[in-house]
N, C-alpha and C positions, 0 to 999 in steps of 0.2 A: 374040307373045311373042319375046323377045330368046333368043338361042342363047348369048353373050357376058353378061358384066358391063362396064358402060362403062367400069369406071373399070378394072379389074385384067386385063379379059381372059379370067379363066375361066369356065368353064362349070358346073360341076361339083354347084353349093350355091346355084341360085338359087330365090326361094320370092319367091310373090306373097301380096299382104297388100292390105285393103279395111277397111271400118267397115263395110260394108254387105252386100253378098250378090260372088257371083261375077260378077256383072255388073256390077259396077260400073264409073261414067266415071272414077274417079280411083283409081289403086292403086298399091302401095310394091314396088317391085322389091327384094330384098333378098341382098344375095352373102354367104355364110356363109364363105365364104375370106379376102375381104378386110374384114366387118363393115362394110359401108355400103350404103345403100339409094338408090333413085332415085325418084320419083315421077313416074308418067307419067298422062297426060290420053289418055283413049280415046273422039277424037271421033264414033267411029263408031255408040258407043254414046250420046252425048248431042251432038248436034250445035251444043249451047249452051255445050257449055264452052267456060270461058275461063283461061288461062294463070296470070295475077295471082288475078281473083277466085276460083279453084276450089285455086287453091294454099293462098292464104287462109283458104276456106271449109274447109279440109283439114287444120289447123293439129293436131286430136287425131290423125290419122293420124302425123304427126311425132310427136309424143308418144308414141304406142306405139312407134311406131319404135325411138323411145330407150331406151323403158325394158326392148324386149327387146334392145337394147346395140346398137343400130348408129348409124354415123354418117350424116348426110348426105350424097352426094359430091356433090352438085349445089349450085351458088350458090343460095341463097335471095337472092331479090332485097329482102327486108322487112329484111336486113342492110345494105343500103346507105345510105351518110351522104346526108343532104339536103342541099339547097345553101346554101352560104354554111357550111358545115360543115367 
């Protein structure tokens, strides 16, 4: 676990968040100071994850995200324009 929020710094109001259980390989770091969340891959626990596919695979974890009011601060890379774009 993180001690910090990446994006603000504080410490104070972070809370982990999953679809699944506490073990879960992929979960939403969320800062309650600055209202944005991160998503981390926990290869320890699945040594198959993967960066793209499990982000993807992850998509209703965003969803909640949101709807309990945080932003992203991370790039989603499924925002980027394709080529010739």
């Amino acid at each position: 676990m993180r001690v910090k929020c990446s994006n603000c710094e504080q410490s104070r109001d972070l809370h982990y968040w999953s679809l699944e259980n506490e073990q879960a390989a992929v979960k939403a770091e969320s800062c309650g100071d600055c209202g944005t969340y991160l998503k981390i891959l926990y290869q320890e626990k699945d040594p198959k994850v993967e960066a793209v596919a499990d982000d993807l695979a992850s998509l209703v974890l965003d969803a909640r995200m949101e709807q309990e009011g945080f932003a992203r601060s991370s790039i989603n890379p499924f925002l980027f324009p394709g080529e010739g774009e």
